[in-house]
C-alpha positions in Angstrom: 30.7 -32.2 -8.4 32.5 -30.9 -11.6 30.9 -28.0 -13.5 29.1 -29.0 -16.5 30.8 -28.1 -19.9 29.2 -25.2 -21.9 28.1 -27.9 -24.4 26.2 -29.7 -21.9 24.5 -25.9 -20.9 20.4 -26.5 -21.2 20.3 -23.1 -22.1 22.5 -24.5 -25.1 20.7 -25.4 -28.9 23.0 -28.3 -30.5 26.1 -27.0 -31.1 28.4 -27.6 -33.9 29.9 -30.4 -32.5 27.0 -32.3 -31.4 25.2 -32.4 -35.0 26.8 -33.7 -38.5 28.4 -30.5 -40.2 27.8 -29.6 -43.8 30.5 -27.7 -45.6 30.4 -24.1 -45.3 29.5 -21.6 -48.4 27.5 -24.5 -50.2 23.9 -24.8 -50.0 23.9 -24.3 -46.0 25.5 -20.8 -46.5 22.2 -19.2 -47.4 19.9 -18.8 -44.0 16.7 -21.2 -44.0 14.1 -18.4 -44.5 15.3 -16.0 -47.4 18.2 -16.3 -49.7 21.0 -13.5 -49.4 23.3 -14.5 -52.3 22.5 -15.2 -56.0 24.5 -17.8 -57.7 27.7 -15.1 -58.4 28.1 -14.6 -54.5 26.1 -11.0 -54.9 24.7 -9.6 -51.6 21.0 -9.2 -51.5 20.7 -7.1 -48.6 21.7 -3.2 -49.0 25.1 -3.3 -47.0 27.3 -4.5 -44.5 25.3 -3.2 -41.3 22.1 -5.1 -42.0 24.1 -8.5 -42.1 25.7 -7.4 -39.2 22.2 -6.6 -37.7 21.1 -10.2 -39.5 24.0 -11.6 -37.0 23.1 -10.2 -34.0 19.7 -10.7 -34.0 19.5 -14.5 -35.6 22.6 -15.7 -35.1 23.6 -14.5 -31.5 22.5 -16.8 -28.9 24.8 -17.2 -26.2 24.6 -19.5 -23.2 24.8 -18.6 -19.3 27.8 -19.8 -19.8 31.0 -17.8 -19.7 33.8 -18.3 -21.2 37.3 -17.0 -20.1 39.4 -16.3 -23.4 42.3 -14.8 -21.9 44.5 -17.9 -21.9 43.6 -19.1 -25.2 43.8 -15.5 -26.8 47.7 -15.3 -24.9 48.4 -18.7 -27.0 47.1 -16.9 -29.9 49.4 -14.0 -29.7 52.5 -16.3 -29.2 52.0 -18.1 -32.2 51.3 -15.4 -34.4 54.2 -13.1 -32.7 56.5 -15.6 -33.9 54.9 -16.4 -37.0 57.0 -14.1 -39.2 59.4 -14.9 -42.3 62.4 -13.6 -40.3 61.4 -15.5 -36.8 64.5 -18.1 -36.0 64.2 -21.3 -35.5 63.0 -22.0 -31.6 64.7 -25.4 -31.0 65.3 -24.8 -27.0 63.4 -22.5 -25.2 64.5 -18.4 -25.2 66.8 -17.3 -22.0 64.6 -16.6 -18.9 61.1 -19.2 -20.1 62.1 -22.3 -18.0 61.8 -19.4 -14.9 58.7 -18.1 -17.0 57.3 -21.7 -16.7 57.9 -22.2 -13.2 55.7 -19.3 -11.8 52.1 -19.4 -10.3 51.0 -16.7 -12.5 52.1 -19.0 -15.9 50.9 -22.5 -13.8 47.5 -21.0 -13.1 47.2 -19.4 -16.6 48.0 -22.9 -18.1 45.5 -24.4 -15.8 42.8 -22.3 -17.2 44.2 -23.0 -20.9 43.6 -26.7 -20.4 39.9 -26.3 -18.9 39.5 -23.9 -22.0 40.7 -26.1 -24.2 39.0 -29.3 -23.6 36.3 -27.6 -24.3 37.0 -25.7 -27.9 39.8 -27.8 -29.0 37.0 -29.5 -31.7 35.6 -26.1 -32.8 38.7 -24.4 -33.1 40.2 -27.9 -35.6 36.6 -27.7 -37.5 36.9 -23.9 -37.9 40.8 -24.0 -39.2 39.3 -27.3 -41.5 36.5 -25.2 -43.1 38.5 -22.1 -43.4 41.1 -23.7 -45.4 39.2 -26.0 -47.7 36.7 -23.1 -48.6 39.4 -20.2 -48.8 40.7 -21.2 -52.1 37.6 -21.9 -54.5 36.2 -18.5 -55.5 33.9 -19.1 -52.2 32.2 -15.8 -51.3 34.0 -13.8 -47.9 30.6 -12.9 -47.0 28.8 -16.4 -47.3 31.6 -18.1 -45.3 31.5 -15.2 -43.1 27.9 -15.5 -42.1 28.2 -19.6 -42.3 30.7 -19.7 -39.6 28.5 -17.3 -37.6 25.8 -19.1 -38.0 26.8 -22.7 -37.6 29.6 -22.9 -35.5 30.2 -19.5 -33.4 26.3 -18.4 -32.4 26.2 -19.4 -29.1 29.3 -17.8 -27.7 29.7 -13.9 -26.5 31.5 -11.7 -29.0 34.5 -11.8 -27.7 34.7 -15.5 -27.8 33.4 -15.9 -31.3 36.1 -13.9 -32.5 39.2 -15.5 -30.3 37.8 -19.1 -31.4 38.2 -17.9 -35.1 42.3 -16.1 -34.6 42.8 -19.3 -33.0 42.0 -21.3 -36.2 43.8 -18.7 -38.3 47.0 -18.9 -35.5 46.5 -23.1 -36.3 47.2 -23.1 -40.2 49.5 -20.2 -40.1 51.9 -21.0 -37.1 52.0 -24.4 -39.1 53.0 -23.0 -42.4 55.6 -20.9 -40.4 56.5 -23.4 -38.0 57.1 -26.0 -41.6 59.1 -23.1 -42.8 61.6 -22.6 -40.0 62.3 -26.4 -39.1 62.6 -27.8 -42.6 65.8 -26.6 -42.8 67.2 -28.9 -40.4 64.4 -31.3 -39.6 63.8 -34.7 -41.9 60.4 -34.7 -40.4 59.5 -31.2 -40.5 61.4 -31.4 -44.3 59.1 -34.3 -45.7 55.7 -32.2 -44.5 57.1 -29.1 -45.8 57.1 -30.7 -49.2 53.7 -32.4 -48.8 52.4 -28.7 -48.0 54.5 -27.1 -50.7 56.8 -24.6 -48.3 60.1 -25.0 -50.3 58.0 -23.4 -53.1 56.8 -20.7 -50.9 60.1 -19.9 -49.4 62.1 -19.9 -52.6 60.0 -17.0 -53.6 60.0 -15.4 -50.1 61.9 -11.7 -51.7 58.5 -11.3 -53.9 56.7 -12.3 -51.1 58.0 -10.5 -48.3 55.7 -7.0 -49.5 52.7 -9.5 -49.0 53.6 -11.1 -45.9 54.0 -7.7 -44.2 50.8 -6.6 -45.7 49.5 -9.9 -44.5 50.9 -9.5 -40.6 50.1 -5.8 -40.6 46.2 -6.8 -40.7 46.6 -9.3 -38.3 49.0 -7.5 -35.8 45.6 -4.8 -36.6 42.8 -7.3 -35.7 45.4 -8.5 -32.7 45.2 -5.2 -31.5 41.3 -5.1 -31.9 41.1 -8.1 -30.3 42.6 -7.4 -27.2 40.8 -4.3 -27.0 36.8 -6.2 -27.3 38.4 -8.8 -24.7 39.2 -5.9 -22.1 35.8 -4.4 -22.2 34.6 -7.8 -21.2 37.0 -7.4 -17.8 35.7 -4.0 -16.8 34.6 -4.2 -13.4 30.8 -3.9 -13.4 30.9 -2.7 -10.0 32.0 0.9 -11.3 30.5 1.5 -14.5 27.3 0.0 -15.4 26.8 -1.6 -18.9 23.7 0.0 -19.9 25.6 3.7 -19.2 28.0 5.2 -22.0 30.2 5.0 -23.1 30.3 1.1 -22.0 27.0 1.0 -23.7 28.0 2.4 -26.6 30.8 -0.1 -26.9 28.8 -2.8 -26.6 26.6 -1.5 -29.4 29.5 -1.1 -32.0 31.4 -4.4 -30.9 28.8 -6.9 -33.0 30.0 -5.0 -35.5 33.9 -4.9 -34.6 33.6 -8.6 -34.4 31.9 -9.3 -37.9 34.8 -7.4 -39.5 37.5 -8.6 -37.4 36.2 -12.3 -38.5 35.6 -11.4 -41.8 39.3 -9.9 -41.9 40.6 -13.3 -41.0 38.9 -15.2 -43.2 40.6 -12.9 -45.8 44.3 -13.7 -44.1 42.8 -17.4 -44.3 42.2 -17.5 -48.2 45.7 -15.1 -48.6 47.7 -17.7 -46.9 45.9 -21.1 -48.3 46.6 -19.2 -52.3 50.3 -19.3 -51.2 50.7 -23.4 -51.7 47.6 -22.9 -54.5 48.9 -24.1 -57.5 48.7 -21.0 -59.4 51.7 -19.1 -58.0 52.7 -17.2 -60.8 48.9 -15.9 -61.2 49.1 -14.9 -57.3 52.2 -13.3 -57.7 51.0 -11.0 -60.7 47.5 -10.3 -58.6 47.0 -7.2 -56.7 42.9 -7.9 -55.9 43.5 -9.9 -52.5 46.5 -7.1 -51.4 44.5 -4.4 -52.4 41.8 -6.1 -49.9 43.8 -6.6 -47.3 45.0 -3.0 -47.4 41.1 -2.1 -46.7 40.6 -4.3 -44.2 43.7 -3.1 -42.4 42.4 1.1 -42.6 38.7 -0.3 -41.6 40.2 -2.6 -39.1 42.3 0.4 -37.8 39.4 3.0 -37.6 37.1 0.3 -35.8 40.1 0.3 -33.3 40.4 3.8 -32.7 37.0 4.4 -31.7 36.8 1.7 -29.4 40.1 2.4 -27.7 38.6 6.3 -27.5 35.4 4.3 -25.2 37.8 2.5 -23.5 39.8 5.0 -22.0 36.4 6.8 -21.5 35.3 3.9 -19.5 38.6 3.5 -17.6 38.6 7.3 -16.5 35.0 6.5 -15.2 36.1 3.9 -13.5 39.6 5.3 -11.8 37.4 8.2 -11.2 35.3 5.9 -8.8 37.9 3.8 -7.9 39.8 6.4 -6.3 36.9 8.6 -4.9 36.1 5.1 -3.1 39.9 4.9 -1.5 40.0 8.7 -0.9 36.1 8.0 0.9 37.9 5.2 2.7 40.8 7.4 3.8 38.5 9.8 5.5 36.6 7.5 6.8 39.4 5.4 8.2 40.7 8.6 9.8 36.6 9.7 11.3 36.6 6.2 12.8 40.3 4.7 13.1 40.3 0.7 13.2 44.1 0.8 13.9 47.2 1.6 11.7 47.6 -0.6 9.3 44.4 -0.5 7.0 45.6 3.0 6.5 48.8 3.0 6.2 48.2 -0.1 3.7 46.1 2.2 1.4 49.0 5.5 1.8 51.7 3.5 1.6 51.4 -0.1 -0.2 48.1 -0.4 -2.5 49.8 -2.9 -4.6 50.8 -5.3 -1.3 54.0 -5.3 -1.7 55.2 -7.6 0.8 58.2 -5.2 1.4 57.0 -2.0 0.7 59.1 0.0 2.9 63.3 0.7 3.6 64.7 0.5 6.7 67.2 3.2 7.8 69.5 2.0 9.4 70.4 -1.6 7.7 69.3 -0.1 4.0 67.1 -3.3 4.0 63.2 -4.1 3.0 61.0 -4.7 5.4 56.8 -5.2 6.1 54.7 -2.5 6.3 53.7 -4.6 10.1 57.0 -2.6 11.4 55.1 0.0 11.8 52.0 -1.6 13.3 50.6 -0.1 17.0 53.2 2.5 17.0 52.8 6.5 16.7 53.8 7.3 12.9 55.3 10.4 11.4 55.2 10.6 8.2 57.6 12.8 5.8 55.9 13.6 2.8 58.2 15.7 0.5 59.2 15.6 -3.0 62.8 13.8 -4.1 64.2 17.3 -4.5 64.5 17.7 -0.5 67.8 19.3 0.1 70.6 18.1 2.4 70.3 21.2 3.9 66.3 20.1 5.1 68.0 15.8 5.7 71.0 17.6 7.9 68.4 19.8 10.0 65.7 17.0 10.2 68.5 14.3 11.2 69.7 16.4 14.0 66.3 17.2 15.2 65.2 13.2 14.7 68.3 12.1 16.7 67.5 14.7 20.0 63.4 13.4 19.5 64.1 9.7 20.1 66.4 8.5 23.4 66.1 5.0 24.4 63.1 5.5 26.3 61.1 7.2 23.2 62.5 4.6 20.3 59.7 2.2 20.4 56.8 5.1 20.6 57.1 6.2 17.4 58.5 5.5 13.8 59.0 8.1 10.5 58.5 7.1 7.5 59.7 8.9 4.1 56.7 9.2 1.9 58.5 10.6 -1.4 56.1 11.8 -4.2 57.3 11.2 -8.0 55.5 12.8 -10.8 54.8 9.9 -13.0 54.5 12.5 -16.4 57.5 13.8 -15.6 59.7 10.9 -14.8 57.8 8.4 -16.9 61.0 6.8 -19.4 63.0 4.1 -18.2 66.3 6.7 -18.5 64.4 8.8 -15.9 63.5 6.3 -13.7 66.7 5.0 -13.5 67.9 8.6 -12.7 64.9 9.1 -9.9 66.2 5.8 -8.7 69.9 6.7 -8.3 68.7 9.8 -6.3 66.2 8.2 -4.1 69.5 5.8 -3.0 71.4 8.5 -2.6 69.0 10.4 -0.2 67.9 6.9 1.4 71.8 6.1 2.9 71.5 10.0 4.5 68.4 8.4 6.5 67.3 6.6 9.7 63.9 6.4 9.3 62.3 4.2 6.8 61.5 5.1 3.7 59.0 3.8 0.8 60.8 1.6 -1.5 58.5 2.2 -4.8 57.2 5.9 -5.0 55.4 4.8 -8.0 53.7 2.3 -6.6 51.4 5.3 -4.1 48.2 5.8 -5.5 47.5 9.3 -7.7 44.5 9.5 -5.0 46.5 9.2 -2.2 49.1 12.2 -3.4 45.6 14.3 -4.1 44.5 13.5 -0.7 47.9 14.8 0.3 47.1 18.1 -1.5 43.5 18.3 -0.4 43.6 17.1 3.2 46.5 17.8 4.7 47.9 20.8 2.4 50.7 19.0 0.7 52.3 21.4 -2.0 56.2 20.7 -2.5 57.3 21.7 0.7 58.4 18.6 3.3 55.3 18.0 5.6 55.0 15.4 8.3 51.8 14.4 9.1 51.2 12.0 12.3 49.1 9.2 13.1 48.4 7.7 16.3 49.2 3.8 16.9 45.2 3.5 16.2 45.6 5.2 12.6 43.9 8.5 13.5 45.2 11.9 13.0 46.9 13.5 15.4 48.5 16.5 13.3 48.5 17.1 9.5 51.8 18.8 9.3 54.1 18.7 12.7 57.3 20.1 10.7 56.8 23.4 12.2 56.6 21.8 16.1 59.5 19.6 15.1 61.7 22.4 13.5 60.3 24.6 16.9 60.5 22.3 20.0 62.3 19.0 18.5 61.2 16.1 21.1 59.5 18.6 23.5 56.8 18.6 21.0 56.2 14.8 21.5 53.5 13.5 21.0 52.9 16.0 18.0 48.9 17.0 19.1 47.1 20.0 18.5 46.5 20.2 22.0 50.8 19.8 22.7 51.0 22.7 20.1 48.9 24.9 22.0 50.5 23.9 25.2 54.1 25.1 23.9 53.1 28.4 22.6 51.1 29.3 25.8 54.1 29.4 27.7 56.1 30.9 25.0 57.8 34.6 25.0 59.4 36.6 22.1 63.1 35.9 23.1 66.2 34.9 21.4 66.5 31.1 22.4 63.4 30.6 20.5 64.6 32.0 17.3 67.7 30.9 17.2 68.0 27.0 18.6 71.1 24.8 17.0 74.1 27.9 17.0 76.7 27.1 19.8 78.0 31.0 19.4 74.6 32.9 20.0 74.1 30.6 22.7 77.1 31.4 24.6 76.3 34.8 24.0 72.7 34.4 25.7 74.4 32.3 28.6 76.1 35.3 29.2 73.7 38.1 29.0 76.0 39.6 26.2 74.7 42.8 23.9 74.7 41.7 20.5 73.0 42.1 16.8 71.6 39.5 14.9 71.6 41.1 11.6 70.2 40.3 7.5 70.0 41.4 4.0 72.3 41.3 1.1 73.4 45.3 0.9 76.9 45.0 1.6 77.8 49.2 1.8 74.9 48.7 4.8 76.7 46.1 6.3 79.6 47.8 6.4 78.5 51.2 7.5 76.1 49.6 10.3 79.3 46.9 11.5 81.7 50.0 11.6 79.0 52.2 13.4 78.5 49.7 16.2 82.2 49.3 17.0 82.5 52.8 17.2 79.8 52.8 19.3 80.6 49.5 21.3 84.8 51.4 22.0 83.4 54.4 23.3 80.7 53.3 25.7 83.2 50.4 26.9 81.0 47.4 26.1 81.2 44.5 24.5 78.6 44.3 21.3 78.6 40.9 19.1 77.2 40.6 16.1 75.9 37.7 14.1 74.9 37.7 10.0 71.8 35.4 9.7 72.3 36.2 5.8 68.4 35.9 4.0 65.5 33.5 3.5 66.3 33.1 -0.4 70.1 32.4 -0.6 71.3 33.3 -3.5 74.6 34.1 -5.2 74.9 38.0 -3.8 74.3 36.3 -0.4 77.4 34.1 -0.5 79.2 37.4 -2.2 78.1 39.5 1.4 79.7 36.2 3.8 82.5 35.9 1.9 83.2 40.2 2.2 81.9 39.6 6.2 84.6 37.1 6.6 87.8 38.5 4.5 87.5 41.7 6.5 86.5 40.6 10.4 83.3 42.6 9.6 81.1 40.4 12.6 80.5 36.5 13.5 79.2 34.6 10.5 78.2 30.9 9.5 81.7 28.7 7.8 80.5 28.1 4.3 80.0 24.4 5.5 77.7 26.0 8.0 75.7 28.5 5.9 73.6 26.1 3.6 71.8 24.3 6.6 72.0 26.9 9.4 71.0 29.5 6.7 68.0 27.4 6.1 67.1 26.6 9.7 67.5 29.9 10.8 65.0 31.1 7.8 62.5 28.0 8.0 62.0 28.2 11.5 60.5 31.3 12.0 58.5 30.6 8.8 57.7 27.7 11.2 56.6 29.6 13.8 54.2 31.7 11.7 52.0 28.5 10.0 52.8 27.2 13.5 50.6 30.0 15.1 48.3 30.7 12.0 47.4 26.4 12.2 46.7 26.1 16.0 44.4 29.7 14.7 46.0 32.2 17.0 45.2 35.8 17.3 46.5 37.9 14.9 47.3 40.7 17.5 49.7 37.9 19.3 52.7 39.5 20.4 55.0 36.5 19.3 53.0 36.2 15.9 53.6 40.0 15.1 57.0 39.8 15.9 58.0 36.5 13.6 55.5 38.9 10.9 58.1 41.7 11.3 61.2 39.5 11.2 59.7 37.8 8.1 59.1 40.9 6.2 62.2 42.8 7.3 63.8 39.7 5.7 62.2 41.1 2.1 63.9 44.9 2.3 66.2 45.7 -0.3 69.3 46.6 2.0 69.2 45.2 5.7 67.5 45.1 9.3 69.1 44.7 12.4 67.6 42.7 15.5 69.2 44.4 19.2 69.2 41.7 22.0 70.6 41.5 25.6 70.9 37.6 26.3 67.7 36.6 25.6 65.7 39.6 25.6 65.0 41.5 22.2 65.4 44.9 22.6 64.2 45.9 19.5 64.3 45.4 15.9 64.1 47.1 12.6 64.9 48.2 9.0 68.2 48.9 8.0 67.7 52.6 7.6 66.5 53.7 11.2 68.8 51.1 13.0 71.9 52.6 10.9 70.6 56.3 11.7 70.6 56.0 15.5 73.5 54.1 15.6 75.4 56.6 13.6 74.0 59.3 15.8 75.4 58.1 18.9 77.9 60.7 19.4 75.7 63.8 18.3 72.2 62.8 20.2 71.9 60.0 22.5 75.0 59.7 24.1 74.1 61.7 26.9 71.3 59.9 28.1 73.5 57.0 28.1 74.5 57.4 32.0 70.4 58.6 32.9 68.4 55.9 31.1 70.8 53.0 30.6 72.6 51.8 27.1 69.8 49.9 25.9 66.9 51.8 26.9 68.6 55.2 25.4 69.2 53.2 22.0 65.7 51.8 22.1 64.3 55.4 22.7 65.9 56.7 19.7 65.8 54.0 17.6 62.0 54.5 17.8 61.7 57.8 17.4 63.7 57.8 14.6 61.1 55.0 13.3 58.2 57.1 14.0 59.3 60.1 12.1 60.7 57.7 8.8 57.6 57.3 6.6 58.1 53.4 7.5 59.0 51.0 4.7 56.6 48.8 3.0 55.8 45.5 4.7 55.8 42.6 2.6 55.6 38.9 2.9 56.7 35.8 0.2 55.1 33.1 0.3 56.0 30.2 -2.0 52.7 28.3 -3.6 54.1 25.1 -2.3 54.5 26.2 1.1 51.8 24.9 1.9 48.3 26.3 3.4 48.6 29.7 3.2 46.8 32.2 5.1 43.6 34.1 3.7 44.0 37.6 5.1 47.4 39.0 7.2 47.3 42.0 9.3 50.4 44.5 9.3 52.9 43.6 11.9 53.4 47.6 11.9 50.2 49.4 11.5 47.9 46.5 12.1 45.6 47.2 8.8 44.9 43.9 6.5 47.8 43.4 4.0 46.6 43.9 0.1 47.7 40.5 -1.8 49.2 40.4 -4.9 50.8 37.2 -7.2 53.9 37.9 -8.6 56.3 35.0 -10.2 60.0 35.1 -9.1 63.1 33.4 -10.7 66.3 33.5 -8.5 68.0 31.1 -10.8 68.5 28.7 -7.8 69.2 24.6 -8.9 67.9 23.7 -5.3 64.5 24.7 -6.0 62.1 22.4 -8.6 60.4 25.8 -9.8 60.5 29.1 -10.3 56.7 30.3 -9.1 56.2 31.6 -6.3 53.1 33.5 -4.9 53.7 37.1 -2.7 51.1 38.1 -0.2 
């Protein structure tokens, strides 16, 4: 059964088309129960807001009937887009429409332009009729104004009363215009043009062209309106209620928006029908309808900018609860886990992309169902990830998945874009040429559209699982729930022993875990060999190069006499900078000790540095002890890494002998000869070395420990103990510049 026409509503009074019409600002202009004009057109009533108010409460009686003005308000724009004195002539359709005509979206929205349309077609003829027959006798704006309220618009909604009425001005102007660009070249089109007096206009078109852009500014304004009232009739209900401000308040001003906006067009109406008047001279010399128009365009304008200040009002209100639904959904998704993909759909592909994600290997789009019932890790990091992080992670990726792990689990590159930053189509197209370029280093999957992920999600990201800057890689279970919000630090640790990235697997590792050199230092094929073969040798940092060469010279002095073999290896610092590549280039011209090739450095520099930070949130996550052995050892290494000149790190294969500032380790090295030597042959090289070495440190007021962590490393311990006199650290904020490209910022918070 088809759905009755809003004419045929019972709700409905006899509508304009149903009933004989009667010409509008005659006798029917004044209402049946008072008079409001006097013969001259004069208002009776004190202003503008109470015939407004006379509208809304007389005159407005809409049906339960809605009507969708979308597709008839697109039409509108079309015609009066093109409706210009320099738009060309359209005799084939642009490049691109015929595609334009052939999607769903333009079939369905052409579909709902012919239901529409059957239905208004009459009204909007009757309207365009009236308008141009009354604009052009000395009728009174307000009389015609309140007539066409009154008898043909009162029982539609705002936003349809004031669509119907730009569609009746869009009728007689688009004719005039479209007259004016075919006659030209069109018998047809040149015989109406006469009958309607368009060669006249045109001839004149150099006076006329101030007016005509007068004329389009007011309507491009009550366009703009227009669109606006019609959006506040889309807000979804089901987050912001209509009787709550600043929707309310809306709805309260948009009687009012409407009456002008209508009363604006009738204005455009009588300035375009005095263009083929007969007085063209006397139009030409007047200034009173321009003058008008002018007005109308600043109050038009003013009306705008208020509602467009409730509109985004009401649009924060309802993102606001838009996205505290999805980020409720989110946890709740991850409290009781229904599978993967509802939760991945939200992270990864709110939009539905049907190929939301980039396949590694092949550099092809794929469905988000690749990923469905497996183990997913995902890499959450910002584009500015360094190859130095891709190399490391690669490698690492590569040893975690053999044959018999490739179908367990999948990763996924999450990369988050600041939309205020790289908002412009120049820097999109940049972020788009680095996102390739970091994409064919990959062979995981990646998300093709960073835009696309949801503000929320990137907040839950910050909240939930302590996203900063810093790469983290959270992992779900085939089921969708969380199995570890940031399993960087086991990867970087363990690699595929870590597998299947739990908690629980976490706690397992460390529990057999000593403080030994094969745990520190993991991809180096040197320091291995070295460990293999139960060598002495010094791992060794800092960027004072008269250290480095006093301490390198002292232990080969040392290393000749006692007839041993003593390696040493420079690990260089955390934050590489330009005196670090300064120190490796000195260790290498003069055979000072081993060091990473400068093809080496960047990544194994990095690895070295970010896996024992690693370790630390590794241990502080899983909530160890802050007395751990292993724990106060990476503390020491991390804040020896922050001294001025150097430390040195003693080992015997694996074992650590001992470790320490630059000073003390340099002093009892130096003093070999003079003081220890002698014990040598008692106690053992290392034990005599040790022995000093820590009585030397014991009388030295010790150095102050310190520890740099970057805000977007990030969660970041509350408290820290002293890895050498066990007292709680003070914390202090400091910001740091080391002038590095690699790095998106310069702030960076010291504990």
């Amino acid at each position: 059964m088809s759905r009755p026409s809003i004419f045929e509503d019972p709700m409905y009074r006899p509508s304009i088309l149903e009933r004989p019409t009667q010409p509008l600002a005659s006798s029917r202009a004044t209402a049946p129960r008072q008079s409001l004009y006097r013969g001259n057109g004069t208002m009776l009533m004190g202003s503008e807001e109470s015939l407004v108010k006379q509208i809304e409460e007389t005159y407005h009686v809409p049906g339960s009937d809605d009507v969708n003005v979308r597709p008839l308000l697109s039409i509108v724009e079309d015609i009066l887009r093109r409706a210009t004195i320099s738009a060309p002539v359209d005799a084939i359709l642009p490049t691109g429409m015929q595609a334009q005509l052939e999607t769903p979206e333009y079939k369905a929205n052409q579909y709902s332009l012919t239901a529409i349309m059957e239905q208004v077609s009459p009204l909007i003829d009757h309207i365009a009729c009236e308008m141009a027959c009354h604009c052009t006798g000395g009728a009174d704006i307000n009389a015609i104004t309140l007539s066409l309220f009154r008898d043909m618009l009162q029982y539609f909604p705002w936003d349809a009363k004031l669509v119907l009425t730009l569609a009746a001005l869009a009728l007689n102007y688009g004719e005039f215009w479209l007259l004016a660009q075919m006659y030209p070249s069109n018998q047809l089109a040149r015989s109406m043009a006469t009958l309607k007096q368009v060669p006249a206009v045109m001839e004149r078109t150099t006076l006329l062209k101030s007016r005509f852009d007068a004329l389009n500014t007011l309507i491009k304004s009550i366009l703009d309106l227009t669109r606006t009232i019609v959006t506040f009739k889309d807000l979804p209900t089901l987050h912001i209620s209509k009787d709550v401000p600043p929707l309310s308040t809306a709805h309260a001003a948009i009687p009012s928006a409407v009456y002008w906006s209508v009363k604006s067009i009738i204005v455009s109406a009588t300035y375009i029908t005095k263009l083929t008047a007969t007085a063209h001279e006397q139009f030409l010399t007047s200034s009173t309808l321009e003058w008008e128009i002018s007005s109308l365009t600043h109050k038009i304008d003013r009306i705008h900018d208020d509602l467009k200040k409730l509109l985004a009002e009401c649009r924060r209100i309802i993102e606001e609860k838009q996205h505290n639904k999805i980020y409720d959904d989110l946890l709740g998704m991850l409290k009781a886990p229904i599978g993967n993909m509802p939760i991945l759909r939200l992270l990864l592909n709110p939009k539905d992309d049907p190929l939301p994600l980039v396949e590694g290997t092949l550099k092809t789009r794929v469905r988000l169902e690749v990923l469905a019932q497996k183990m997913v890790l995902l890499l959450i990091s910002s584009p500015d990830i360094s190859q130095d992080e891709l190399s490391i992670l690669e490698q690492i990726y590569n040893e975690s998945r053999p044959r018999e792990m490739e179908n367990r689990f999948e990763m996924v590159w999450v990369p988050i874009v600041d939309p205020d930053v790289w908002s412009s189509s120049t820097d999109r197209s940049v972020m788009s040429k680095r996102l390739e370029t970091l994409r064919s280093t990959m062979r995981w999957y990646s998300v093709y559209d960073p835009y696309a992920i949801n503000p929320v999600v990137i907040r839950f990201f910050r909240d939930q699982w302590h996203y900063k800057y810093n790469p983290i890689l959270v992992v779900l279970d085939p089921q969708g729930a969380l199995l570890s919000p940031n399993a960087m630090h086991m990867m970087l640790i363990w690699g595929s022993a870590a597998f299947p990235f739990t908690k629980s697997r976490e706690r397992e590792l460390w529990s057999v875990e000593t403080w030994r050199v094969d745990l520190l230092v993991n991809l180096d094929n040197t320091i291995f060999s070295w460990v293999r073969s139960d060598k002495y040798f010094f791992l060794y940092g800092g960027d004072g190069i008269e250290w480095i060469r006093s301490f390198t010279r002292a232990v080969k002095l040392v290393a000749a006499d006692a007839r041993i073999t003593i390696e040493m290896a420079y690990v260089g610092k955390a934050n590489k900078g330009e005196q670090v590549r300064r120190v490796i280039q000195t260790i290498r011209e003069n055979a000072l000790s081993y060091c990473w090739s400068e093809v080496e450095m960047a990544s194994m520099m990095w690895f070295f540095w970010t896996r024992l930070e690693s370790m630390f949130f590794s241990k502080i996550q899983i909530e160890t002890d802050d007395r751990d052995p292993v724990l106060t050892e990476v503390k020491k290494l991390l804040s020896l890494d922050k001294m001025d000149r150097g430390w040195a790190m003693f080992c015997k294969g694996s074992t650590v002998i001992f470790c320490g500032h630059g000073g003390p380790v340099l002093q009892a090295t130096q003093e070999y000869f003079e003081q220890w030597k002698v014990h040598v042959p008692i106690k053992g090289f290392e034990k005599a070395y040790k022995e000093h070495h820590d009585n030397i440190r014991i009388k030295r007021l010790p150095a102050c420990c310190r520890f740099e962590f970057s805000t977007i490393a990030g969660k970041i311990p509350e408290r820290i103990s002293c890895p050498e006199c066990t007292r709680l650290m003070e914390k202090y904020m400091t910001f740091l510049c080391c002038h590095n490209d690699s790095t998106e910022g310069a702030i960076n918070t010291i504990y």
